[in-house]
C-alpha positions as CSV (number, residue, x, y, z in Angstrom):
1,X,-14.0,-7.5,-5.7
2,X,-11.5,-7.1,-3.1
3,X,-9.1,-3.7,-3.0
4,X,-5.4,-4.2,-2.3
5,X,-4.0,-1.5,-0.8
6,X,-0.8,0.2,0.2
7,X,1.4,-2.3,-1.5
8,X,4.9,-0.9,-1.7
9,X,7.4,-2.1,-4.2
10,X,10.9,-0.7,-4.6
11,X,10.6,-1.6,-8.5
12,X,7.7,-1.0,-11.2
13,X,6.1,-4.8,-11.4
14,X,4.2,-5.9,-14.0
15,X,0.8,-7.8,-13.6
16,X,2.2,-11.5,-13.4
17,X,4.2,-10.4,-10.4
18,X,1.9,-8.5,-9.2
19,X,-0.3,-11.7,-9.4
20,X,2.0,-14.1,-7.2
21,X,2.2,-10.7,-4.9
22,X,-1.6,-10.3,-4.6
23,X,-2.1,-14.3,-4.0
24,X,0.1,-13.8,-1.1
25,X,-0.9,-11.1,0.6
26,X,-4.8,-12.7,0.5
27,X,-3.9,-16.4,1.7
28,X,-5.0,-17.9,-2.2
29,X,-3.5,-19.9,-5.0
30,X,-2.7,-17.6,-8.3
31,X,-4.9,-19.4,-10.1
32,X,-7.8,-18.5,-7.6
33,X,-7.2,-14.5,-8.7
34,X,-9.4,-14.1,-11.6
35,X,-9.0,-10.7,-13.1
36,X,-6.4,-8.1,-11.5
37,X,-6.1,-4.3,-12.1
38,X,-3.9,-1.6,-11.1
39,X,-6.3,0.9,-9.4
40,X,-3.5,3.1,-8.6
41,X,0.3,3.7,-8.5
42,X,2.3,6.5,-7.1
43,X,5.6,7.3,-5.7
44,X,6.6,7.4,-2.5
45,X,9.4,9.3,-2.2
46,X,9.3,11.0,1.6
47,X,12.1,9.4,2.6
48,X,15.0,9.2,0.1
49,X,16.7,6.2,1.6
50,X,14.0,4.4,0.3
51,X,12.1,5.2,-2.3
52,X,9.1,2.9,-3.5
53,X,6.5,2.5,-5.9
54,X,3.1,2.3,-4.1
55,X,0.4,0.3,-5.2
56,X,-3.3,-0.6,-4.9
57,X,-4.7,-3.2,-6.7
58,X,-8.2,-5.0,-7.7
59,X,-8.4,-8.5,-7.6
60,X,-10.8,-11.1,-8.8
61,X,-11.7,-13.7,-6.2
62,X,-13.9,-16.7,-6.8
63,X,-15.0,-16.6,-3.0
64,X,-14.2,-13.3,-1.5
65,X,-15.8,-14.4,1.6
66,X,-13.4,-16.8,2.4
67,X,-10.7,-14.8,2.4
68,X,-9.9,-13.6,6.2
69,X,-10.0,-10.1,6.8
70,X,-6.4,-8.5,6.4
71,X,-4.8,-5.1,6.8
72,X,-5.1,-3.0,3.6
73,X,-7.7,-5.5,2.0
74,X,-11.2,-4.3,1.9
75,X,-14.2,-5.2,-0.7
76,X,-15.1,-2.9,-2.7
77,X,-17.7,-2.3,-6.1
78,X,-16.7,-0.8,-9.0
79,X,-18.5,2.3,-9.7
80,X,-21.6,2.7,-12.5
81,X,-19.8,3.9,-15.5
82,X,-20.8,7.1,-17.1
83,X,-23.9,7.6,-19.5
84,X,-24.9,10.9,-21.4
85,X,-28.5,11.6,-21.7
86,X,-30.2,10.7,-24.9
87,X,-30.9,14.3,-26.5
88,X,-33.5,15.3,-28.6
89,X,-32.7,14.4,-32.6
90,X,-34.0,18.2,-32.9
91,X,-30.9,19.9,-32.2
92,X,-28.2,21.4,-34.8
93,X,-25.7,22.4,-32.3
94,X,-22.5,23.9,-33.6
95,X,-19.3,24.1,-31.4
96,X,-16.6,26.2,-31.8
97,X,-13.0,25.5,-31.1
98,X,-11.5,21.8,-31.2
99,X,-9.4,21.9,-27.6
100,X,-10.5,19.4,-25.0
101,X,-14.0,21.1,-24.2
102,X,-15.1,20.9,-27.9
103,X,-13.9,17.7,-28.6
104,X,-15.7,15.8,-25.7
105,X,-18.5,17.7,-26.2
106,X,-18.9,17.3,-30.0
107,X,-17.6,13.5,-29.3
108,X,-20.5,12.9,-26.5
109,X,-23.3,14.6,-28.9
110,X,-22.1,12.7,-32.0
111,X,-22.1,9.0,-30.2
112,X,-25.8,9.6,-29.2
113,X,-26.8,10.8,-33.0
114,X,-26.3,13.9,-32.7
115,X,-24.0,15.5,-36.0
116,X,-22.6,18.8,-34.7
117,X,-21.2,21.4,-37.4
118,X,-17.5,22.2,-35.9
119,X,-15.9,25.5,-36.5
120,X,-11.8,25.7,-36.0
121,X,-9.7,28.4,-37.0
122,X,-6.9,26.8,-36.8
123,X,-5.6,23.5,-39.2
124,X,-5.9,19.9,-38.9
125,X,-2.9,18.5,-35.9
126,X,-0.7,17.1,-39.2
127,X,-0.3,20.9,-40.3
128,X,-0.2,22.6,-37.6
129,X,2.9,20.7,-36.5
130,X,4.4,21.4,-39.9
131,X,3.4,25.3,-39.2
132,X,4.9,25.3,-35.9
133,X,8.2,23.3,-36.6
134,X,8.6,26.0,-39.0
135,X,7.9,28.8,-36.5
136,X,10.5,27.2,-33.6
137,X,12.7,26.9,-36.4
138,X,13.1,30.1,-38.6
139,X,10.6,32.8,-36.4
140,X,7.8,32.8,-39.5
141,X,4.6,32.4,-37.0
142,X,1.4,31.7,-38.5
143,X,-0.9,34.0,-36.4
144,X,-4.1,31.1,-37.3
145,X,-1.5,27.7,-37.0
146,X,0.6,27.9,-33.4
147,X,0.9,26.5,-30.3
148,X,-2.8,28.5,-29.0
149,X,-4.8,27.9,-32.4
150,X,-5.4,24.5,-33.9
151,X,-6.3,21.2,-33.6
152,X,-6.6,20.3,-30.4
153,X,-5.8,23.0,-28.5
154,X,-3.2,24.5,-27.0
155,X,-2.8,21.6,-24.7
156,X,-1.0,19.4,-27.7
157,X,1.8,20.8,-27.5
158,X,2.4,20.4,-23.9
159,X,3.2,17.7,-21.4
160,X,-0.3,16.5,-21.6
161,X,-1.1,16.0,-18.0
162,X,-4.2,15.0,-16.5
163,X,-3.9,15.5,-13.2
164,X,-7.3,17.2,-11.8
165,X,-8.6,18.1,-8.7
166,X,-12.4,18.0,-9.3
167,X,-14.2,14.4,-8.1
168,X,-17.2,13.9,-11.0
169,X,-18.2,10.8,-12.7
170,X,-17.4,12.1,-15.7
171,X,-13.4,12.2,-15.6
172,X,-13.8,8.5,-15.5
173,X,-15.3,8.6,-18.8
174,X,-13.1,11.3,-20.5
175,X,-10.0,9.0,-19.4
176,X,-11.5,5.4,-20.6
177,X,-12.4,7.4,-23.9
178,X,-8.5,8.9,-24.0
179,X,-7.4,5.8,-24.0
180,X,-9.8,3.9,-26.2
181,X,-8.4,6.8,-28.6
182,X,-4.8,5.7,-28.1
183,X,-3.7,7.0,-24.9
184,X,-1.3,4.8,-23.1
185,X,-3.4,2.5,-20.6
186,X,-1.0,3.7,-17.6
187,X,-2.9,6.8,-17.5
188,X,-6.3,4.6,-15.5
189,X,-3.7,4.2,-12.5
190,X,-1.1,6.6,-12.2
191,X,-1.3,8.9,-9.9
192,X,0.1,11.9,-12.1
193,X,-0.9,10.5,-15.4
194,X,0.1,12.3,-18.4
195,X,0.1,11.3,-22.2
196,X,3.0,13.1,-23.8
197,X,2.2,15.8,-26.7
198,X,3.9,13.1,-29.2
199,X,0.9,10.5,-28.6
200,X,-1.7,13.4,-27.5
201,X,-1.2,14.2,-31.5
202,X,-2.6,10.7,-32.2
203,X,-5.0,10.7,-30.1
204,X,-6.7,13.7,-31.2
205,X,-6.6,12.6,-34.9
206,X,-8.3,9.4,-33.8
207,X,-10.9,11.6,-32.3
208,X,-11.5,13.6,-35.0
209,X,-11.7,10.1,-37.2
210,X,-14.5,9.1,-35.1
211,X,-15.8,12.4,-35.2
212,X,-16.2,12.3,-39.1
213,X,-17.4,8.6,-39.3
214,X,-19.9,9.6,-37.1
215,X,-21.4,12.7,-39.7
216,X,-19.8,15.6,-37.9
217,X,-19.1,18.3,-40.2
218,X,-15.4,19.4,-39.0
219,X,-14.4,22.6,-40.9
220,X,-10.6,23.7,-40.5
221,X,-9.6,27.6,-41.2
222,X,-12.8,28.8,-40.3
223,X,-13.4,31.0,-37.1
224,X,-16.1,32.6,-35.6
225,X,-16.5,35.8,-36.7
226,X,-19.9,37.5,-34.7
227,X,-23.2,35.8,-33.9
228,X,-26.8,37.1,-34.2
229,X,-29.0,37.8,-31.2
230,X,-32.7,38.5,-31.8
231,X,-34.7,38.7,-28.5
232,X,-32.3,37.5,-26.0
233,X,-31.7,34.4,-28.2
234,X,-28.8,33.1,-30.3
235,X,-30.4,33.1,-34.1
236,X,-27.2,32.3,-35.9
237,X,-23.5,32.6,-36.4
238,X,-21.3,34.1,-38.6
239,X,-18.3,32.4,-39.8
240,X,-15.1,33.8,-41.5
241,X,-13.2,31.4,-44.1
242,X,-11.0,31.9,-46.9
243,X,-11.5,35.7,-46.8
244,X,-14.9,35.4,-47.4
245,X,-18.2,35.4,-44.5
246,X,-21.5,33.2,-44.5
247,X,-23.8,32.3,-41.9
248,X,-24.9,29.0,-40.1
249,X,-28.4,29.9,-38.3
250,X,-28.5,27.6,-35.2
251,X,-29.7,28.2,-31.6
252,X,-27.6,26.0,-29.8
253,X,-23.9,26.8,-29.7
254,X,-21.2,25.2,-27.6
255,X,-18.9,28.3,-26.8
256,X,-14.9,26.4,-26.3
257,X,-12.5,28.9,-27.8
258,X,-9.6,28.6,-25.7
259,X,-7.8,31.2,-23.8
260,X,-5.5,32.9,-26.3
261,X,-9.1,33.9,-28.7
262,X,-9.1,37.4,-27.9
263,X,-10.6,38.7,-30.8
264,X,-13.4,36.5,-30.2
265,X,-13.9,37.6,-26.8
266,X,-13.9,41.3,-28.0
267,X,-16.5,40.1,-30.3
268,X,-18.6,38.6,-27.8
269,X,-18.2,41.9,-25.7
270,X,-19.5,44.0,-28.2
271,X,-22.3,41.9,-29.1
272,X,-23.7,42.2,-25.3
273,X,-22.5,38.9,-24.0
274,X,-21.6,39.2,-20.0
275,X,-17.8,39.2,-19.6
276,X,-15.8,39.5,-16.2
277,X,-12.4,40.2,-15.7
278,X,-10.3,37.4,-13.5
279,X,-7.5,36.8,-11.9
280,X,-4.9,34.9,-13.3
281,X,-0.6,34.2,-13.2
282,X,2.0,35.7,-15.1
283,X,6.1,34.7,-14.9
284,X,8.6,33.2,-16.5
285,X,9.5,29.1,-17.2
286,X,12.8,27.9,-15.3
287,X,14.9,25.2,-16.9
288,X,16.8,23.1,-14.1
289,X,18.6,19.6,-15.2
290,X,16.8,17.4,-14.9
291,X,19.3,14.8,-12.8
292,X,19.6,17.5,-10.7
293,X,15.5,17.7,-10.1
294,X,15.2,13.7,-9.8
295,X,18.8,14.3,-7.1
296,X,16.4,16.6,-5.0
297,X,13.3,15.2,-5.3
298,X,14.8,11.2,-4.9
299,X,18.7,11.3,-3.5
300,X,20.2,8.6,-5.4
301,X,17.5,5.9,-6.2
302,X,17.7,4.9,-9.9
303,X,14.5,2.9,-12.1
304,X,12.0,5.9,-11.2
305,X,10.6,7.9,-14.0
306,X,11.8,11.7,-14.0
307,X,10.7,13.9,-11.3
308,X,8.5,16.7,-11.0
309,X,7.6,19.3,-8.1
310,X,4.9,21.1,-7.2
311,X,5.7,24.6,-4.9
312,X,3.7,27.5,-3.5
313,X,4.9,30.2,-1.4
314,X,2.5,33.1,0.1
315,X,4.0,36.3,0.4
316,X,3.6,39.1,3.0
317,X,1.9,41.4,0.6
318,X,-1.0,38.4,-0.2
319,X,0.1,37.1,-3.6
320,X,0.9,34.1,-3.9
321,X,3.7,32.2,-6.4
322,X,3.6,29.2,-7.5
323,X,5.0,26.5,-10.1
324,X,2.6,25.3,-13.0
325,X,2.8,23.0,-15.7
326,X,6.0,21.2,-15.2
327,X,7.9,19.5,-17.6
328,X,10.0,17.0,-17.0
329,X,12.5,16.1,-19.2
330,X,10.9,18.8,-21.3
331,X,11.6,21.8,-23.4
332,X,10.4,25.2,-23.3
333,X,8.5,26.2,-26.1
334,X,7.5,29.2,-28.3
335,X,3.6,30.2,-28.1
336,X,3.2,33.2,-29.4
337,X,0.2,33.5,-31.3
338,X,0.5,37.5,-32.0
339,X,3.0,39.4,-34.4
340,X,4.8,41.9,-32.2
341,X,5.0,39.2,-28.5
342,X,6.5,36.3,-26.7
343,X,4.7,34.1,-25.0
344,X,6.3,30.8,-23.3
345,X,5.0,27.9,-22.6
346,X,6.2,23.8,-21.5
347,X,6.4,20.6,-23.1
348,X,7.2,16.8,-23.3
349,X,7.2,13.7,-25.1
350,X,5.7,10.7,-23.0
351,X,9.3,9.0,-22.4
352,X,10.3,12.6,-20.4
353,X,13.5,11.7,-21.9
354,X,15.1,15.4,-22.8
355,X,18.3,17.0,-20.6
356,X,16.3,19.6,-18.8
357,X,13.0,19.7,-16.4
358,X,11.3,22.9,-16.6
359,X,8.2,24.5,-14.9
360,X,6.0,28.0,-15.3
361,X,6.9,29.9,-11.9
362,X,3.9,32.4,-11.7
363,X,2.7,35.4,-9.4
364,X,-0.8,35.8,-9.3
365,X,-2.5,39.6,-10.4
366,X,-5.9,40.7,-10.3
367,X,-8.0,43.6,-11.2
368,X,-6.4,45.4,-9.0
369,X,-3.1,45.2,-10.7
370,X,-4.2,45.4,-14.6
371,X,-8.4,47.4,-14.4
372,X,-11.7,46.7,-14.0
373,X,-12.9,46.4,-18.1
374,X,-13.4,42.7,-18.9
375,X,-10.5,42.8,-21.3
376,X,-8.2,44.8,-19.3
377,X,-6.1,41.5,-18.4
378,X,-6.1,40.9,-22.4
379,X,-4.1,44.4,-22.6
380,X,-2.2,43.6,-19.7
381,X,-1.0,40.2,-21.4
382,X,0.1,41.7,-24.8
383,X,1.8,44.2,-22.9
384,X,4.4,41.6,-21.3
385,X,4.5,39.7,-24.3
386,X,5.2,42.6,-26.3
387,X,8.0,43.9,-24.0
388,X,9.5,40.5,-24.1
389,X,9.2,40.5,-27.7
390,X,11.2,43.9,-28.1
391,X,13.7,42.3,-25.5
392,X,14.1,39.1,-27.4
393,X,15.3,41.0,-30.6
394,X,12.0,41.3,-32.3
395,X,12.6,37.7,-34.2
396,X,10.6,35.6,-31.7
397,X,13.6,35.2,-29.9
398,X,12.9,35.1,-26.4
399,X,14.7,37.1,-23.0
400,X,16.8,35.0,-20.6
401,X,18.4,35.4,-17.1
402,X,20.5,33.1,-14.9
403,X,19.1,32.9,-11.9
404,X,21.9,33.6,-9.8
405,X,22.1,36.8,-11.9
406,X,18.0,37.6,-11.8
407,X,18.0,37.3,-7.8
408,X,21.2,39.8,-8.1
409,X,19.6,42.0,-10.9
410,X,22.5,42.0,-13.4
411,X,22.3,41.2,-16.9
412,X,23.1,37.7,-18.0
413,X,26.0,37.4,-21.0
414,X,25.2,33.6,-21.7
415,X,24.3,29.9,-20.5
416,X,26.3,28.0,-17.6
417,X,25.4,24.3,-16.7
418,X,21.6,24.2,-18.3
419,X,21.4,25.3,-21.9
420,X,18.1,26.7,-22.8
421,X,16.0,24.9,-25.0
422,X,13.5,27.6,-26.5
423,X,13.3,28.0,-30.2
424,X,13.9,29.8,-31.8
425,X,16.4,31.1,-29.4
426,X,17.0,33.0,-26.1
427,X,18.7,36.3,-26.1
428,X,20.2,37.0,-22.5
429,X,19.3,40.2,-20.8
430,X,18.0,41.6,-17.1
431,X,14.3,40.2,-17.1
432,X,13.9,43.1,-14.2
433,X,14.0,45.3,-17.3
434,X,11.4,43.3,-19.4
435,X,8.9,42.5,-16.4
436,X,7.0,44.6,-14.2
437,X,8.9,45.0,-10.8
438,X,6.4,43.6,-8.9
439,X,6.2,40.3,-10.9
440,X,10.2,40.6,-10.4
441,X,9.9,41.2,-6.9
442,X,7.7,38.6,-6.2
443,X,9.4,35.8,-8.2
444,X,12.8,36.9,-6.3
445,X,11.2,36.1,-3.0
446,X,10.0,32.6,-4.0
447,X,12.5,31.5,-5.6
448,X,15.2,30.8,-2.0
449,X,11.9,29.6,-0.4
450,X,11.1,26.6,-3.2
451,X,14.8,26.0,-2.7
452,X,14.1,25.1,0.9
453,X,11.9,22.1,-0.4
454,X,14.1,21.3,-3.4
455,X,17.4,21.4,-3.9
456,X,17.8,22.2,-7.1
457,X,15.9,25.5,-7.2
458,X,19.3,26.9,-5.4
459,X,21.2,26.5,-8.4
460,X,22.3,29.8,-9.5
461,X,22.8,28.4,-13.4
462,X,19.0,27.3,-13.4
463,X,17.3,29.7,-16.4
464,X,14.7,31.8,-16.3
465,X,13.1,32.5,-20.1
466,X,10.0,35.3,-20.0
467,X,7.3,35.5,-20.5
468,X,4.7,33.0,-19.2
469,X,2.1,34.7,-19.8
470,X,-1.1,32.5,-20.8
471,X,-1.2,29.8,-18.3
472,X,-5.2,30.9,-17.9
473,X,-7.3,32.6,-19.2
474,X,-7.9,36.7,-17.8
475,X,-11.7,36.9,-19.0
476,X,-15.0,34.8,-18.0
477,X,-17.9,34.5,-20.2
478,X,-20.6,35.3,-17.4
479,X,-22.9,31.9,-17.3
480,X,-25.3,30.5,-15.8
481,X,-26.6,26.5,-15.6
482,X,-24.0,26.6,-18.3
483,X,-25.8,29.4,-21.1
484,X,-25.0,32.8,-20.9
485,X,-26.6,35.0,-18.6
486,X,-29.6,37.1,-20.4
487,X,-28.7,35.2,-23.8
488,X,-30.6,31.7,-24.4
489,X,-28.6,29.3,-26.8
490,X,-24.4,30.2,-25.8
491,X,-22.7,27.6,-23.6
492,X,-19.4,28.8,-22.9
493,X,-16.8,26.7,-21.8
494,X,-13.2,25.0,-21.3
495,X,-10.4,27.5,-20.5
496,X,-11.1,30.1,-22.9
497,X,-14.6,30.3,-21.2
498,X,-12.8,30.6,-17.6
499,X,-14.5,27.4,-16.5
500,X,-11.3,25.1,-16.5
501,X,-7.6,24.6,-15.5
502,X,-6.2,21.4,-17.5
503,X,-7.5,18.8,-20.0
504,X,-9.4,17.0,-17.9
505,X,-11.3,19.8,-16.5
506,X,-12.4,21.0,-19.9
507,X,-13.3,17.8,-21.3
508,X,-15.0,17.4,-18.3
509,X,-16.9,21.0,-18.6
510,X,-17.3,20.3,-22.6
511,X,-19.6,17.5,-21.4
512,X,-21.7,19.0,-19.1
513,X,-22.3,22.0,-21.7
514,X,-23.2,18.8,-24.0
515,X,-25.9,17.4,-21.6
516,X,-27.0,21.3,-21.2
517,X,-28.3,21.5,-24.5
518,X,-29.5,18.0,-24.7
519,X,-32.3,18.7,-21.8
């Protein structure tokens, strides 16, 4: 196999050009190239003047050797694909919670024989997008069927990125089997893949398909209630459904409740499990046009998909800020999964078609700013959202601020160039009022210096809509080799565990906990 590197385009090609391209760069005939892959594509977009799609390729060649040795061309093997370990038939695992890190962990179990019992409070991905339509569009929240609980996970109803910064066998495998499941097959190659929450929906379904052809018992609307420890080691679990409680004795559970569980984690405390307290990001989204992001981020280039940025500023105190989960073409979304708070969060469909880009800007706190107790962040969290909540109205409408008027302190009357899109609706305000001042402060200070790097972040019309407030989780379920520590049979992870930061990273940590208990 030979590698083609560093092949830059200033249009997206398809293979059949790519083909005559490749055959040219290595001295051959087209019909010498047997088969040809994108390995990878980015975008270059440094220098605005030109702005090109970058490529690196993987081409077939009946006689490698022959080819002469070329700048950018190397040989190369394609790596050993993934296997999970065979585990004993003994096991009756059961996994709680249905985000990424339960999915790939019941899926891996299930495809080597294993039938996992799976507990999710939440409903089945065709409901819950019935229960939250509802919720965006009248304020009636479903505290078991939102954004946080359900099918899937809270990442469903996001942008669906899988972008991840850990290097491990295994995120090969979770992305072949994302896109055996439906995914589109641009997410092997790009270089900031992402799936879209309208076909993330359809691939989860087709996951949970497999799931059930395969003898998994998947139980909707039923959540974890307490577990039974005898002897330092998991006996059974109790389960909540319907109003009524039973029990499922196992000694193997697969911990992946997501970060917005806290009753479960106030459960687990009290039943002696290990928790820590962690540091984690609270803020606000900002809504920018999105022609206004793609002006900044490309000049005046058109044919490139919609633009994103990625910022960080350090501040003299040590925090740090920093933009999370952008959304291009996107909307800013209600994910409130409490009665009495707001909670914020982004999303898009794969096209990244809508009016507006928007992105979580976030200031880091610590134990230091909300206690020591492992659920101290927890009570820091409602807090926010329950300030935001009383400044919204007390209908799930959310608080808003210009920019231009945040970084001046005065209270906003309405919209300028960028309309909000959070549903239910924004209810403009002084977010200096609603926030800490610290989180204010902090947020003030960032916001000239992203504008420094892009453009658009200088415009004064740009929205701000509070609060961000669950972009991780603030508790860690104290493991080690994956189980708990001084409790045999709990492998807690994903997000909601505090072992993760995307989809990819808790599929990826699902599967390890899977090969845990299959040693």
């Amino acid at each position: 196999m030979l590698k083609l590197s560093n092949i830059r385009l200033t249009e997206k090609t398809d293979i059949p050009a790519l083909r005559k391209i490749a055959a040219g760069i290595l001295g051959v005939a087209e019909a010498e190239i047997g088969n040809l892959s994108i390995q990878k594509l980015s975008i270059d977009a440094r220098k605005k003047s030109r702005v090109e799609f970058v490529y690196t390729l993987i081409a077939e060649v009946a006689d490698e050797w022959a080819v002469k040795s070329k700048p950018n061309v190397s040989r190369c093997a394609m790596p050993e694909p993934y296997k999970f370990p065979q585990p004993p038939n003994t096991i009756k695992p059961v996994i709680v919670g249905t985000g990424p890190a339960g999915l790939f962990a019941a899926l891996c179990l299930a495809e080597a024989g294993i039938k996992c019992v799976i507990l999710e409070r939440g409903k089945p991905v065709e409901e819950r997008v019935r229960d939250i339509s509802r919720f965006w569009s009248t304020g009636a929240l479903d505290p078991e069927s939102n954004v946080q609980f359900g099918e899937g996970g809270a990442g469903t109803f996001s942008d669906g990125k899988l972008t991840t910064g850990i290097s491990d066998p295994r995120v090969r495998y979770v992305f072949d089997k994302l896109a055996e499941f439906g995914a589109p097959d641009e997410i092997l190659y790009m270089a900031k893949p992402h799936i879209g929450t309208d076909k993330l929906r359809d691939v989860v379904t087709r996951i949970r398909e497999r799931l059930i052809a395969l003898g998994c018992d998947i139980r909707f609307g039923h959540r974890l209630a307490d577990i039974e420890i005898s002897n330092a080691q998991l006996r059974s679990v109790t389960v909540e459904a319907a109003g009524a409680r039973y029990s499922i004795e196992t000694d193997k559970l697969i911990l992946a409740p997501g970060n917005s569980a806290r009753d479960t984690f106030e459960m687990l405390h009290g039943s002696g499990v290990l928790l820590s307290p962690k540091n984690f990001s609270v803020g606000v989204r900002i809504e920018h046009l999105q022609r206004e992001i793609d002006k900044s981020q490309y000049g005046n280039p058109t044919g490139f998909p919609a633009s994103d940025y990625k910022l960080v500023t350090h501040l003299p105190d040590g925090r740090s800020v920093y933009t999370f989960c952008v959304c291009p073409g996107g909307y800013v979304v209600a994910s409130s999964s409490e009665s009495s708070g707001v909670v914020t969060n982004g999303m898009s469909e794969f096209l990244r078609d809508g009016a507006n880009c928007n992105g979580a800007i976030l200031a880091t706190v610590t134990p230091e700013d909300f206690g020591h107790n492992p659920l101290a962040g927890i009570e820091f969290q409602r807090r926010l959202e329950h300030a935001a909540f009383i400044a919204g109205g007390e209908n799930f409408h959310a608080p808003a601020q210009l920019a231009g008027d945040f970084l001046r302190s005065v209270p906003s009357v309405g919209a300028g160039s960028v309309h909000p899109t959070y549903r239910p609706g924004v209810k403009f305000c002084n977010l200096w009022d609603v926030l800490p001042a610290f989180i204010c402060q902090a947020i003030a200070e960032a916001i000239p210096d992203f504008a420094k790097r892009v453009a658009a972040f200088g415009d004064l019309d740009a929205v701000l809509t509070a609060v961000e407030s669950r972009s991780s989780c603030p508790v860690r379920i104290e493991r080690e080799n994956y189980e708990t520590i001084g409790i045999r049979g709990i492998f807690p992870c994903g997000e909601g565990a505090g072992y993760a930061g995307g989809i990819i990273s808790a599929a990826v940590d699902g599967v390890r906990c899977a090969e845990a208990i299959s040693v």
